[in-house]
N, CA and C atoms of all chains as a GROMACS GRO file, in nm:
protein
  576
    1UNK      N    1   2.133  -1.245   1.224
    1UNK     CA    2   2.076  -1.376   1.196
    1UNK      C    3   2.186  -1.481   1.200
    2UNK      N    4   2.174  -1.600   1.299
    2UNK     CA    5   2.268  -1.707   1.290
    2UNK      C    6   2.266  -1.768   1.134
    3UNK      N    7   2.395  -1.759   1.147
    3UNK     CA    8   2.411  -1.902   0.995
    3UNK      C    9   2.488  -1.995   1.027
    4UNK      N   10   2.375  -2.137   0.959
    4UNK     CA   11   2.405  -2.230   1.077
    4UNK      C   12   2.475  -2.361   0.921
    5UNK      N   13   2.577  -2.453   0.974
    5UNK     CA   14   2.616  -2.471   0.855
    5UNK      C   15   2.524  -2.577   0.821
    6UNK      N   16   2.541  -2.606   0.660
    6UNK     CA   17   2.443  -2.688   0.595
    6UNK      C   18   2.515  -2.828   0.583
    7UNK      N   19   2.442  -2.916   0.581
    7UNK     CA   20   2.450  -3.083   0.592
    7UNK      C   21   2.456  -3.072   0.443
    8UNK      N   22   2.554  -3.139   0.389
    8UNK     CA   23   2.535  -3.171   0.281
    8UNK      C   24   2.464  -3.324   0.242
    9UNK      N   25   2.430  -3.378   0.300
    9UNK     CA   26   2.342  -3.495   0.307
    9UNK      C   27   2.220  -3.461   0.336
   10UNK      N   28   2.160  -3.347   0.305
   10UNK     CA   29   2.003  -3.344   0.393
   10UNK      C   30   1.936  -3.314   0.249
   11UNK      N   31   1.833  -3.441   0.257
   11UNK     CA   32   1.795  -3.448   0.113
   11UNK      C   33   1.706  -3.343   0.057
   12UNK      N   34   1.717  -3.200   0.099
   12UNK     CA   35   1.675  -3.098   0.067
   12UNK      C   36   1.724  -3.029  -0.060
   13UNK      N   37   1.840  -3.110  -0.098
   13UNK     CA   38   1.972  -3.068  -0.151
   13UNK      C   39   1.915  -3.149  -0.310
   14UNK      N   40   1.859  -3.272  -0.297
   14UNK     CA   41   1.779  -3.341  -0.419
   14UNK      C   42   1.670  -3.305  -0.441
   15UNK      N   43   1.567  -3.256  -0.342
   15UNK     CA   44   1.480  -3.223  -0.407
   15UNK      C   45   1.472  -3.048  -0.483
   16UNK      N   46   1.609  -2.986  -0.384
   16UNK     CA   47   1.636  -2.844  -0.509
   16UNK      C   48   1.656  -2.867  -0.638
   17UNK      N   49   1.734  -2.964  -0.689
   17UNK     CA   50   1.791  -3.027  -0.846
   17UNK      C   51   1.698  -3.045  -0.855
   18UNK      N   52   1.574  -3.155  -0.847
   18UNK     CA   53   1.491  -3.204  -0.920
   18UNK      C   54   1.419  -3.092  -0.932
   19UNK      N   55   1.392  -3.030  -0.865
   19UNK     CA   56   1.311  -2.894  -0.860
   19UNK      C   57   1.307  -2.851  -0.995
   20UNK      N   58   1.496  -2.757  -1.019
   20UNK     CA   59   1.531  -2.675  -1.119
   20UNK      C   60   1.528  -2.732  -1.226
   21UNK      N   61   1.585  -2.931  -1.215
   21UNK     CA   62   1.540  -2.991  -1.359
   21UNK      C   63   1.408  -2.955  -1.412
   22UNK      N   64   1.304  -2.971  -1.332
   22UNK     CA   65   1.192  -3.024  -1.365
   22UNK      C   66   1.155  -2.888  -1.461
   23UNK      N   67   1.154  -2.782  -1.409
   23UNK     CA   68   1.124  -2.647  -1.459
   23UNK      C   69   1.170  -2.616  -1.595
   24UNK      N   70   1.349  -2.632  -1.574
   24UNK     CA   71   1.400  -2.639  -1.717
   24UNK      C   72   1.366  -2.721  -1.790
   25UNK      N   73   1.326  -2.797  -1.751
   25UNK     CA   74   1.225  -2.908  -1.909
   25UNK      C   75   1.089  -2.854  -1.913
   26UNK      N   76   1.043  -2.735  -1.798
   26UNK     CA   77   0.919  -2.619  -1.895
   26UNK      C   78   0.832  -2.716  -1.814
   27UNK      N   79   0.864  -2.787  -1.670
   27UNK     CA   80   0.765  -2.796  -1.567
   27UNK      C   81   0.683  -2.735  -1.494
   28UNK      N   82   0.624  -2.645  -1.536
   28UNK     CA   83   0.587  -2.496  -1.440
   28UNK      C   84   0.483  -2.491  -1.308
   29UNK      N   85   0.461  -2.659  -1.338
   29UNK     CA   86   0.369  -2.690  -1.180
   29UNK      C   87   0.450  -2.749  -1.126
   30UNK      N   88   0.579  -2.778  -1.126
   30UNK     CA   89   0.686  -2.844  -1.054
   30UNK      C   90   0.669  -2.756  -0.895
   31UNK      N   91   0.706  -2.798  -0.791
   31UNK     CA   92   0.752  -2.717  -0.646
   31UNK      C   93   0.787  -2.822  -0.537
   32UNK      N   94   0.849  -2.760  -0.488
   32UNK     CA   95   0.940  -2.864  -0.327
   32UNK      C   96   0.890  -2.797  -0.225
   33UNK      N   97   0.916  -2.916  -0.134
   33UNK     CA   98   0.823  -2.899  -0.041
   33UNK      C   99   0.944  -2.855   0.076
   34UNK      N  100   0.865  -2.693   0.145
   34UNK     CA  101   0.972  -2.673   0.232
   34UNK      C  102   0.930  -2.697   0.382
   35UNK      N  103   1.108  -2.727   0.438
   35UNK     CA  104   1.096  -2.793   0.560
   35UNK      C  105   1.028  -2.715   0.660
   36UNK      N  106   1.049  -2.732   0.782
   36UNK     CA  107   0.986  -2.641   0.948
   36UNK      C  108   1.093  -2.589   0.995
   37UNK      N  109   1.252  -2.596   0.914
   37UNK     CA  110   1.358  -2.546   0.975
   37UNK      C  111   1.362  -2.395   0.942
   38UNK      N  112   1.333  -2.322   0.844
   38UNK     CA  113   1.297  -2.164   0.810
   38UNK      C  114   1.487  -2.180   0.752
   39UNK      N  115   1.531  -2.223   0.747
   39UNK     CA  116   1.709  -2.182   0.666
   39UNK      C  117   1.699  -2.145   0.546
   40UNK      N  118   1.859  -2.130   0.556
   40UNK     CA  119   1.874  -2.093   0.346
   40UNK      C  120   1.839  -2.198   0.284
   41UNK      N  121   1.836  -2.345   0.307
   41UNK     CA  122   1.813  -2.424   0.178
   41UNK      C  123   1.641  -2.418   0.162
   42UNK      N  124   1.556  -2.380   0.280
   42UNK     CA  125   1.446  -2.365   0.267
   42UNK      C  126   1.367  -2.198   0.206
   43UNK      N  127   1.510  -2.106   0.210
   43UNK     CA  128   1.454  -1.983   0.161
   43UNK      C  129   1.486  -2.017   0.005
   44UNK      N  130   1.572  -2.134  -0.094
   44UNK     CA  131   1.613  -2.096  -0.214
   44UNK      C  132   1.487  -2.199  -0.264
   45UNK      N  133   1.425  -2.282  -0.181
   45UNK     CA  134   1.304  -2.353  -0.220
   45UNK      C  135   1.212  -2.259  -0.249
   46UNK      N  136   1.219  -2.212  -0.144
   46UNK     CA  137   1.076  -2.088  -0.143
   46UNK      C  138   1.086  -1.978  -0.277
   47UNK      N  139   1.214  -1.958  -0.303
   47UNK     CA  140   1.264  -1.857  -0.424
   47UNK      C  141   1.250  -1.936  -0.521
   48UNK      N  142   1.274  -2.062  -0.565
   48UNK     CA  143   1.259  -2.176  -0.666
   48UNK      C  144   1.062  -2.155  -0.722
   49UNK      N  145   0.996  -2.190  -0.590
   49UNK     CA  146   0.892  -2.211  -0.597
   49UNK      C  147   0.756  -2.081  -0.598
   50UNK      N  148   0.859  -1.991  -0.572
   50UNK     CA  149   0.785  -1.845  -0.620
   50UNK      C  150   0.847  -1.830  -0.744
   51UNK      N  151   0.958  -1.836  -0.790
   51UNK     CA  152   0.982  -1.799  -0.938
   51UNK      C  153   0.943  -1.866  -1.026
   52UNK      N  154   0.875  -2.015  -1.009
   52UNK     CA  155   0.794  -2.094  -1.080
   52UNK      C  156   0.638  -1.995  -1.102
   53UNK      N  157   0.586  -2.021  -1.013
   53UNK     CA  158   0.457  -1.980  -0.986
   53UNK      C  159   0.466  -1.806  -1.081
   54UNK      N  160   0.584  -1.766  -1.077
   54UNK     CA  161   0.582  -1.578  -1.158
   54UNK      C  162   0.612  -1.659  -1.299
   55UNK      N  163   0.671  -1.705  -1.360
   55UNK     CA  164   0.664  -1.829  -1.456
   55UNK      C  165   0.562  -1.861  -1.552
   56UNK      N  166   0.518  -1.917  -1.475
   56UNK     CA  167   0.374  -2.020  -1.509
   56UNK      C  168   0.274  -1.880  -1.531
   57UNK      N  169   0.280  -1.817  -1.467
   57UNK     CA  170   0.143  -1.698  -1.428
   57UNK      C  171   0.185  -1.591  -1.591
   58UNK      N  172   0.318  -1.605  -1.634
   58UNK     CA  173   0.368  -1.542  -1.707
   58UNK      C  174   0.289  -1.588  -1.852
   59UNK      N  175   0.375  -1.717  -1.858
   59UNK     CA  176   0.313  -1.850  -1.969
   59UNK      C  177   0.170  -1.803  -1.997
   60UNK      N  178   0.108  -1.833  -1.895
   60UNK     CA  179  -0.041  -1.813  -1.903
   60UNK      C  180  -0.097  -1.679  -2.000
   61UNK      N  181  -0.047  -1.563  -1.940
   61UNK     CA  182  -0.074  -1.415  -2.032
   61UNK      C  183  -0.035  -1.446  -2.153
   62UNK      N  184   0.062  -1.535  -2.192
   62UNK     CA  185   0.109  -1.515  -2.308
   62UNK      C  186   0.059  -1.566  -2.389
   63UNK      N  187  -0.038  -1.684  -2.357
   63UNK     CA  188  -0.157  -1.779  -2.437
   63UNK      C  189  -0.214  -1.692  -2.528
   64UNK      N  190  -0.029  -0.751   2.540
   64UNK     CA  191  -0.041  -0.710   2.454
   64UNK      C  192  -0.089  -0.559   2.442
   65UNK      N  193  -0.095  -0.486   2.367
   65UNK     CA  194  -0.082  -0.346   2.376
   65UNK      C  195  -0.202  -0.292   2.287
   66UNK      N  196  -0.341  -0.390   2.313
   66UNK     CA  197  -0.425  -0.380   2.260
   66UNK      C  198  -0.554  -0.239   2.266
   67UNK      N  199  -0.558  -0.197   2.154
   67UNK     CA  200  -0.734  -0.107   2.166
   67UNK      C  201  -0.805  -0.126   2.064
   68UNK      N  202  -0.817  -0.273   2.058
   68UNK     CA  203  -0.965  -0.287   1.953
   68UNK      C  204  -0.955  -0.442   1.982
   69UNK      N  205  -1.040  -0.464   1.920
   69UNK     CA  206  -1.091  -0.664   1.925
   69UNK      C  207  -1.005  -0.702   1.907
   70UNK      N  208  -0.974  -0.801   1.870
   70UNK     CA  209  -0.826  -0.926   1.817
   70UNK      C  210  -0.909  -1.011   1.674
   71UNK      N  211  -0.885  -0.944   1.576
   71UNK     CA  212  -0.982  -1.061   1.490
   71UNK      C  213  -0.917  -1.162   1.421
   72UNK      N  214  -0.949  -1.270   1.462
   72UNK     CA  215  -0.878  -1.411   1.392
   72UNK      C  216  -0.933  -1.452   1.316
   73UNK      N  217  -0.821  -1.468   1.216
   73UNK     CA  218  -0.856  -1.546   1.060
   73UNK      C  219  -0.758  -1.657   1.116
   74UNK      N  220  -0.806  -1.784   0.949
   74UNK     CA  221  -0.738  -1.880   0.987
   74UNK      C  222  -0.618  -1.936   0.982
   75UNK      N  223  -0.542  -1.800   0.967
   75UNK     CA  224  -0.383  -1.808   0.993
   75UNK      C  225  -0.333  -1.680   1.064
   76UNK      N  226  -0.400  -1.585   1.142
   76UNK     CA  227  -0.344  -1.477   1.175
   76UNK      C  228  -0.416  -1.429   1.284
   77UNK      N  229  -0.390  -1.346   1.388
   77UNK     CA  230  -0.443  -1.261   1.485
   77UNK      C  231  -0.440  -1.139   1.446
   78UNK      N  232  -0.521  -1.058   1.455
   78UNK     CA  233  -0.518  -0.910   1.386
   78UNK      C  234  -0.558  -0.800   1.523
   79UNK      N  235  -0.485  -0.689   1.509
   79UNK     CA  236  -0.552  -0.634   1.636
   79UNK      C  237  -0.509  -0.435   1.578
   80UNK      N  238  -0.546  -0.376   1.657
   80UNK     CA  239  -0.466  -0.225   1.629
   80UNK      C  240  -0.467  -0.172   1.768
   81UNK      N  241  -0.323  -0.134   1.826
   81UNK     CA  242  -0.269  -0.113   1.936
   81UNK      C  243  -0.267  -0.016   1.963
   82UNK      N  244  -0.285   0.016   2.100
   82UNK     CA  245  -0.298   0.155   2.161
   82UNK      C  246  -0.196   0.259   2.104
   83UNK      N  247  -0.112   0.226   2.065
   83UNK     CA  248   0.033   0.331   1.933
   83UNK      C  249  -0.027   0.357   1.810
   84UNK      N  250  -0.188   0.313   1.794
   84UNK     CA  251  -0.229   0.342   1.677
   84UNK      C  252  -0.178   0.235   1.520
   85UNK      N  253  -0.063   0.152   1.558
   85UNK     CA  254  -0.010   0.052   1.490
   85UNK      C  255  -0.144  -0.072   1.464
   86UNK      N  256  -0.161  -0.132   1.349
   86UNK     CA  257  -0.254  -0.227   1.331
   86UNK      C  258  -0.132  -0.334   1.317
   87UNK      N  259  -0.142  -0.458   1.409
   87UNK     CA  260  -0.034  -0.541   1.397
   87UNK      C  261  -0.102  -0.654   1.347
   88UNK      N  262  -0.038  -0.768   1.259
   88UNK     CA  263  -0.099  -0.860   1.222
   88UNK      C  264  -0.009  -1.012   1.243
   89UNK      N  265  -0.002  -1.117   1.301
   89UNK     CA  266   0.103  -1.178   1.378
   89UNK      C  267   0.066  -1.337   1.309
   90UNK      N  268   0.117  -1.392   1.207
   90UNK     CA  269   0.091  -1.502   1.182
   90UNK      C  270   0.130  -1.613   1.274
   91UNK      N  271   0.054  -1.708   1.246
   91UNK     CA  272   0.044  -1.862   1.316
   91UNK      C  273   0.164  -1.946   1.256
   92UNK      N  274   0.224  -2.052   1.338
   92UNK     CA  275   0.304  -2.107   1.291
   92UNK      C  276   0.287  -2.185   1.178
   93UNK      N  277   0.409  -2.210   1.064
   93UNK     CA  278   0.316  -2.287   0.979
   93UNK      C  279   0.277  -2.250   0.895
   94UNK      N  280   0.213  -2.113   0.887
   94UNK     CA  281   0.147  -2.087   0.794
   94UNK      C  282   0.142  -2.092   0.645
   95UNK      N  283   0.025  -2.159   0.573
   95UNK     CA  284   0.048  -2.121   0.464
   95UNK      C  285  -0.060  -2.041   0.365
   96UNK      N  286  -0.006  -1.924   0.360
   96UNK     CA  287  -0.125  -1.842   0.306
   96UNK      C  288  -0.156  -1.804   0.196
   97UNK      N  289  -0.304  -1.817   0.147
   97UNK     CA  290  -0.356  -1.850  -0.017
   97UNK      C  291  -0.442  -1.666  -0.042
   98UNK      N  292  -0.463  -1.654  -0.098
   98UNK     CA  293  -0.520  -1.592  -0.147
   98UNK      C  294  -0.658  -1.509  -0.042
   99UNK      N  295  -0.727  -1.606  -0.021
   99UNK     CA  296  -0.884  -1.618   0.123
   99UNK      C  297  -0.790  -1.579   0.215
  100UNK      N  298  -0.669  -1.595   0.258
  100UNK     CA  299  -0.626  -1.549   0.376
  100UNK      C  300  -0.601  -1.416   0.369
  101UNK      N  301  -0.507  -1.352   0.267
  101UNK     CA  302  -0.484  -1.250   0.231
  101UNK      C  303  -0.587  -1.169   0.277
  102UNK      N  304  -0.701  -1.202   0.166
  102UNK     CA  305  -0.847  -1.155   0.165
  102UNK      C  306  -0.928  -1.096   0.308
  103UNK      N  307  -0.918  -1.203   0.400
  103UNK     CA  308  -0.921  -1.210   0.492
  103UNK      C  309  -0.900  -1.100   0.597
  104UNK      N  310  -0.762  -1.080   0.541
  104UNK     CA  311  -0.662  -0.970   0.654
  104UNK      C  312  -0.697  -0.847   0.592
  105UNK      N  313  -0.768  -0.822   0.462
  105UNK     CA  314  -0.727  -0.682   0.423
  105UNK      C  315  -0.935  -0.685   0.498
  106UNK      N  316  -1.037  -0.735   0.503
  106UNK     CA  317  -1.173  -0.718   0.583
  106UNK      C  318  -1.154  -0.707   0.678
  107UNK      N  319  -1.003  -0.738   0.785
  107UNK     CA  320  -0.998  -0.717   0.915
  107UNK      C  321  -0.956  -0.598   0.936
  108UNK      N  322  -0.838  -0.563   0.887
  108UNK     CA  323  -0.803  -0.445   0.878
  108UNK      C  324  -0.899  -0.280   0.814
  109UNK      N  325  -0.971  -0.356   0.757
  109UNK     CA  326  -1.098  -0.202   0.696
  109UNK      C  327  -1.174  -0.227   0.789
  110UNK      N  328  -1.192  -0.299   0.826
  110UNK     CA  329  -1.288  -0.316   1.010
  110UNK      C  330  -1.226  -0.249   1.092
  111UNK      N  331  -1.104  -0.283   1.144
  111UNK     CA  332  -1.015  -0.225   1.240
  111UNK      C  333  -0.975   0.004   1.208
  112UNK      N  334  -0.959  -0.027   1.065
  112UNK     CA  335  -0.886   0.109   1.043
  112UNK      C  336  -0.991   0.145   0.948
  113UNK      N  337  -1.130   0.184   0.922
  113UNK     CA  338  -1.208   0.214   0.821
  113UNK      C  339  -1.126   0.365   0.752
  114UNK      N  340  -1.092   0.456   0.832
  114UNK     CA  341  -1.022   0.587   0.786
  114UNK      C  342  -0.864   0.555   0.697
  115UNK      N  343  -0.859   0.425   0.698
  115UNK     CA  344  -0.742   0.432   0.654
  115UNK      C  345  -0.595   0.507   0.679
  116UNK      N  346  -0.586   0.513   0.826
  116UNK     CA  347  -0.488   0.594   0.876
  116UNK      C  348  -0.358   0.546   0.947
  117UNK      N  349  -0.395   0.411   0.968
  117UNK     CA  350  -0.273   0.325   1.048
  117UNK      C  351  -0.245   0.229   0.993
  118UNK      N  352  -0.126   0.260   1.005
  118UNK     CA  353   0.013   0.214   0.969
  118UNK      C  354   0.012   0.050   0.988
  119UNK      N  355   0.123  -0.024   0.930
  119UNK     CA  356   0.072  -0.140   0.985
  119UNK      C  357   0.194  -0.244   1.020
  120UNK      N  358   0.204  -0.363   1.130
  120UNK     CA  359   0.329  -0.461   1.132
  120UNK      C  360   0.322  -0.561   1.111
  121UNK      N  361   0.305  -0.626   1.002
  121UNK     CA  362   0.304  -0.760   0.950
  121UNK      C  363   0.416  -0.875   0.986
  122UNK      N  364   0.408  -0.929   1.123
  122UNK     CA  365   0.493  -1.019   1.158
  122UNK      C  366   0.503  -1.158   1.068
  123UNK      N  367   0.518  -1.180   0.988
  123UNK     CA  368   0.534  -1.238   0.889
  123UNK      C  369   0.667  -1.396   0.954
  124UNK      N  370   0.739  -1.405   1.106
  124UNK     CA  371   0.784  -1.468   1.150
  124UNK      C  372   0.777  -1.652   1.144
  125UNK      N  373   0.616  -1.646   1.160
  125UNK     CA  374   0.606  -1.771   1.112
  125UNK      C  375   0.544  -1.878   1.011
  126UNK      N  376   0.555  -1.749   0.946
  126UNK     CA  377   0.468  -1.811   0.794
  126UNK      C  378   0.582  -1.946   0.724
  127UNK      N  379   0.532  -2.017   0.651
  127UNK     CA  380   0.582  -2.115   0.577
  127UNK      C  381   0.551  -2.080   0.382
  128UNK      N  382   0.456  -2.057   0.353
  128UNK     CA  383   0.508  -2.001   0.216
  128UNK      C  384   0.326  -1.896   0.228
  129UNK      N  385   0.358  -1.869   0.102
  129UNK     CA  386   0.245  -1.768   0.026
  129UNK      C  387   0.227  -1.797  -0.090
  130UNK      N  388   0.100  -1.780  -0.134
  130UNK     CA  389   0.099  -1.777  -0.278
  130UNK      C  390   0.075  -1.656  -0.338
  131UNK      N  391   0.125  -1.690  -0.495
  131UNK     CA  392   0.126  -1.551  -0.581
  131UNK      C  393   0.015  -1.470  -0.572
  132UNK      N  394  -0.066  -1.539  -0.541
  132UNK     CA  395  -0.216  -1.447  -0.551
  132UNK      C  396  -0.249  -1.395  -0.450
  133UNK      N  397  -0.169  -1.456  -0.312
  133UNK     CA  398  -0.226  -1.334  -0.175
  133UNK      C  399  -0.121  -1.222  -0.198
  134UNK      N  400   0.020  -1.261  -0.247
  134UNK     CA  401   0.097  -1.152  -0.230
  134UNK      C  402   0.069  -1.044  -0.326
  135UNK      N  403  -0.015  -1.081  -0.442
  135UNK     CA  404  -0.046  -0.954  -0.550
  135UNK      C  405  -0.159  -0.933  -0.500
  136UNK      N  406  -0.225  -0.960  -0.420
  136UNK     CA  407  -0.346  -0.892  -0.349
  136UNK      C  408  -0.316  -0.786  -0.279
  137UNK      N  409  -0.225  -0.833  -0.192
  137UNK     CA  410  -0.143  -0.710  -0.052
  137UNK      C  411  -0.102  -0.651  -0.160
  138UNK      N  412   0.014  -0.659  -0.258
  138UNK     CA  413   0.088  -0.542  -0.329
  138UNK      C  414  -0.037  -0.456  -0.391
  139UNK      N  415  -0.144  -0.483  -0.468
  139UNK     CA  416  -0.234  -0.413  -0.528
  139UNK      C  417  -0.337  -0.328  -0.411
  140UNK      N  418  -0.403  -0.400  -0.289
  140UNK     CA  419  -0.447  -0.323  -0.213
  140UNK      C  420  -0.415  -0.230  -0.125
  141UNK      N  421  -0.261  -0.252  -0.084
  141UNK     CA  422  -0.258  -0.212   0.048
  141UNK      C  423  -0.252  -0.053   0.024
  142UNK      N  424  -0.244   0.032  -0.055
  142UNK     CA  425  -0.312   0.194  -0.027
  142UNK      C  426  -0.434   0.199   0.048
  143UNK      N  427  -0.518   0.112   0.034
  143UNK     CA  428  -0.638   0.101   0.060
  143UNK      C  429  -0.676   0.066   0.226
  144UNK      N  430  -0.536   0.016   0.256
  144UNK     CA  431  -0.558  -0.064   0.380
  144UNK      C  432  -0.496   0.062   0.507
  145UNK      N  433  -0.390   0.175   0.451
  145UNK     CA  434  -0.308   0.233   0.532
  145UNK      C  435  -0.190   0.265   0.490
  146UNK      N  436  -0.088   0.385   0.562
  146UNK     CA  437  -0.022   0.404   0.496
  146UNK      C  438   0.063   0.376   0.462
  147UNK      N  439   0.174   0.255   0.560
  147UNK     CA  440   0.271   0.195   0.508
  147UNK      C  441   0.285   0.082   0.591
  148UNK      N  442   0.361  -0.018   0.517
  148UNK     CA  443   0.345  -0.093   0.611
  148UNK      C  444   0.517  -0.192   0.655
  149UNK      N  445   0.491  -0.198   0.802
  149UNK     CA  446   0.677  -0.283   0.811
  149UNK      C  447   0.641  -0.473   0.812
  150UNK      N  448   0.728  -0.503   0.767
  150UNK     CA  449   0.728  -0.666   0.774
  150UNK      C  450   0.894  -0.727   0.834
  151UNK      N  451   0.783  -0.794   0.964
  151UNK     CA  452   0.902  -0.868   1.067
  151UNK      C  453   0.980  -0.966   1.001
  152UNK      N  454   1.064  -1.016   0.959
  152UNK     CA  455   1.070  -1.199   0.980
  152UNK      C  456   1.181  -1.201   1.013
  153UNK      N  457   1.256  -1.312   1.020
  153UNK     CA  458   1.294  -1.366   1.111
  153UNK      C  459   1.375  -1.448   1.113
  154UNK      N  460   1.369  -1.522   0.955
  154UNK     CA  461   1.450  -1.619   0.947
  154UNK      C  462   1.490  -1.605   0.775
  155UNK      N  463   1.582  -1.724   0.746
  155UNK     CA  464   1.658  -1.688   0.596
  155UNK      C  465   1.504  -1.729   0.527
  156UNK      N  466   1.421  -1.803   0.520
  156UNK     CA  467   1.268  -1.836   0.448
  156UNK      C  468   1.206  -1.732   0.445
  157UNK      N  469   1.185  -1.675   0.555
  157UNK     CA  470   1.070  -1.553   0.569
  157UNK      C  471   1.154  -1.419   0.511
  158UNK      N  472   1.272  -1.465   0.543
  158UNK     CA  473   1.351  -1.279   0.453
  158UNK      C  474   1.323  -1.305   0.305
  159UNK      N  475   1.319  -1.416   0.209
  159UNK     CA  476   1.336  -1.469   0.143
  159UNK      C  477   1.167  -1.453   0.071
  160UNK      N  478   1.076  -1.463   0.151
  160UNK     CA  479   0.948  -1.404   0.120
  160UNK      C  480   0.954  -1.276   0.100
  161UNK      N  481   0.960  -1.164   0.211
  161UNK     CA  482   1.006  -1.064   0.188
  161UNK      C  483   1.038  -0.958   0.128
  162UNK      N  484   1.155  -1.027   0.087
  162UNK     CA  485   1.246  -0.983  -0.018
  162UNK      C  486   1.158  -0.959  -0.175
  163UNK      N  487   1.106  -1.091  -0.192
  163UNK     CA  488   1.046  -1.157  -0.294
  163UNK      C  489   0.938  -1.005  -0.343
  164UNK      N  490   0.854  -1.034  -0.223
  164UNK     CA  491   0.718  -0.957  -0.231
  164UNK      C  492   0.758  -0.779  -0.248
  165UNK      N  493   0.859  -0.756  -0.202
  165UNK     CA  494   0.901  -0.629  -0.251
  165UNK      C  495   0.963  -0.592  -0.410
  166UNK      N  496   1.059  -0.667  -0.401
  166UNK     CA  497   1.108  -0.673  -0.508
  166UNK      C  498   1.063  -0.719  -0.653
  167UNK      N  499   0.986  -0.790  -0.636
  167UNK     CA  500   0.860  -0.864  -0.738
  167UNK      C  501   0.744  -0.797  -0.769
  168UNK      N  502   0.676  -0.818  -0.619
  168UNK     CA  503   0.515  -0.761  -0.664
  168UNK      C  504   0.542  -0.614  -0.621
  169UNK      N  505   0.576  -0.612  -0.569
  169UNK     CA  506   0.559  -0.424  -0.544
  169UNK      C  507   0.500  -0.331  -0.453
  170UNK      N  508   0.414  -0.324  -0.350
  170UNK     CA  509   0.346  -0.264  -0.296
  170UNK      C  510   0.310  -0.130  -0.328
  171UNK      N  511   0.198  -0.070  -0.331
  171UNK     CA  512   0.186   0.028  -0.358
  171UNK      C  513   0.173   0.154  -0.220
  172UNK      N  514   0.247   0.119  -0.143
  172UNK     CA  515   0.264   0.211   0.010
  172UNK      C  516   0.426   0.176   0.042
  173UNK      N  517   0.466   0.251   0.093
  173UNK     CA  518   0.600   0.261   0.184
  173UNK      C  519   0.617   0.120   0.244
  174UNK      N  520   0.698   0.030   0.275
  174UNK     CA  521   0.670  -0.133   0.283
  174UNK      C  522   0.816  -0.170   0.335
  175UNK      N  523   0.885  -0.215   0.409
  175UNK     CA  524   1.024  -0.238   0.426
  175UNK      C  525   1.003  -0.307   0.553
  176UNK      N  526   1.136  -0.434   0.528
  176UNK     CA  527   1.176  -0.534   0.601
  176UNK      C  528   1.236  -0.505   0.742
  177UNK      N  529   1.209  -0.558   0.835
  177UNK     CA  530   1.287  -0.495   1.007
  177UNK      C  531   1.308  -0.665   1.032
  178UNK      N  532   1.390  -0.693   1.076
  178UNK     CA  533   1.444  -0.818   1.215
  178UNK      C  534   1.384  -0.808   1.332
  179UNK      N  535   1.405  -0.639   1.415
  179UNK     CA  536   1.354  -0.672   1.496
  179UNK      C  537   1.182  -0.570   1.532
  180UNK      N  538   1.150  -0.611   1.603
  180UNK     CA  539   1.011  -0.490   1.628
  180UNK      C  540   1.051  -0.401   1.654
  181UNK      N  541   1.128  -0.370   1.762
  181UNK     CA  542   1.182  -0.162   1.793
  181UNK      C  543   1.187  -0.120   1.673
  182UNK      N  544   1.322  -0.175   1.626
  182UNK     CA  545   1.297  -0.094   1.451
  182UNK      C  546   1.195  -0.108   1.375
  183UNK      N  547   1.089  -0.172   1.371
  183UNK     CA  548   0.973  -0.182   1.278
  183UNK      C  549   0.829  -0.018   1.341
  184UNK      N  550   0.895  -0.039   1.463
  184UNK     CA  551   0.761   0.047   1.498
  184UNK      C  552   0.815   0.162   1.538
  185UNK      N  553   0.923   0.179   1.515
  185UNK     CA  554   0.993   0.289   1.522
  185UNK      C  555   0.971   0.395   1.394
  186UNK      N  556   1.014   0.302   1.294
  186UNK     CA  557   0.975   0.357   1.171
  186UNK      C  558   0.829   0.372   1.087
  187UNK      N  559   0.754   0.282   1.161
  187UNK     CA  560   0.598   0.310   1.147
  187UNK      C  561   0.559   0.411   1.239
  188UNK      N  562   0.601   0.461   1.341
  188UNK     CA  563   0.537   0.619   1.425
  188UNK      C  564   0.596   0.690   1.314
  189UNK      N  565   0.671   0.733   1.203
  189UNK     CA  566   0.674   0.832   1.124
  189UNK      C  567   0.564   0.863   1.051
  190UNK      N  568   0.467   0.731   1.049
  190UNK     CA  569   0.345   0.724   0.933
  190UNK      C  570   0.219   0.757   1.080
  191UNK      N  571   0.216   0.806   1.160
  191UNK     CA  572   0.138   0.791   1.228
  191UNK      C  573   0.080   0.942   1.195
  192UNK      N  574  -0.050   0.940   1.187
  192UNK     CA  575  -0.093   1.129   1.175
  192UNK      C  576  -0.167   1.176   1.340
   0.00000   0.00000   0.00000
């Protein structure tokens, strides 16, 4: 698999932070929206936004 | 294509089972699949394989995300569907699904990640009876 280097200006990079903020303040419908490029900053979205969703689904049982 | 049965399309996937006895399932670009899709693929597949005997290749290449509830569908059904199954992808997102759905939800059949197809259906003719 190519690894291709990352832009550090590609505002994929703010909406990961706001992401992880949002969660750690116990946002559990928080999620980012991933790009059409398939990369790593779009696989740690996708890992962000599945470990929310196992999270939340968690929260819920525990009601 | 290396087809011996219909092609049944849902609304993110082509489904077919190939003359190797392999049931391949090839997502659409884009995709993002909920739960009804999931659903979807496991009525195509008991259509396609009612004996439950073939194996299966979940090209998983151009999916864009999943939700928790199709992937604990596949992990909870797929005994039901055949006996094991390989998943393509392709890129750091889709390994990243993957990964997830193994390591997380679980499958309850033999289930492992390939890059490319030779190796995926290579290791699915072991499940072939």
């Amino acid at each position: 698999m190519k690894m291709e280097k990352i832009n550090q200006n590609d505002p994929r990079f703010n909406r990961i932070i706001d992401l992880i903020m949002n969660l750690a303040e116990g946002d559990l419908e928080s999620r980012a929206e991933v790009s059409n490029k398939g990369d790593e900053l779009d696989a740690i979205i996708t890992g962000l936004n599945m470990l929310a969703e196992e999270l939340k689904a968690k929260q819920e049982t525990e009601k | 294509m290396n087809i011996a049965s219909e092609v049944i399309q849902t609304r993110i996937a082509s489904i077919w089972l190939g003359n190797d006895g392999i049931i391949r399932c090839v997502n659409r670009p884009d995709s993002n699949e909920t739960l009804e899709d999931a659903q979807a693929f496991s009525s195509a597949v008991k259509k396609l394989s009612p004996e439950k005997i073939h194996p299966a290749l979940a090209d998983i290449r151009n999916i864009k995300s999943t939700t928790r509830e199709a992937r604990r569908h596949y992990a909870s059904i797929a005994q039901e569907l055949g006996p094991a199954c390989a998943i393509l992808v392709g890129s750091p997102l889709t390994s990243a699904i993957g990964n997830f759905f193994l390591k997380i939800d679980r499958p309850n059949i033999p289930t492992k990640l390939f890059y490319t197809e030779n190796a995926a259906l290579q290791w699915l003719g072991g499940f072939l009876k």
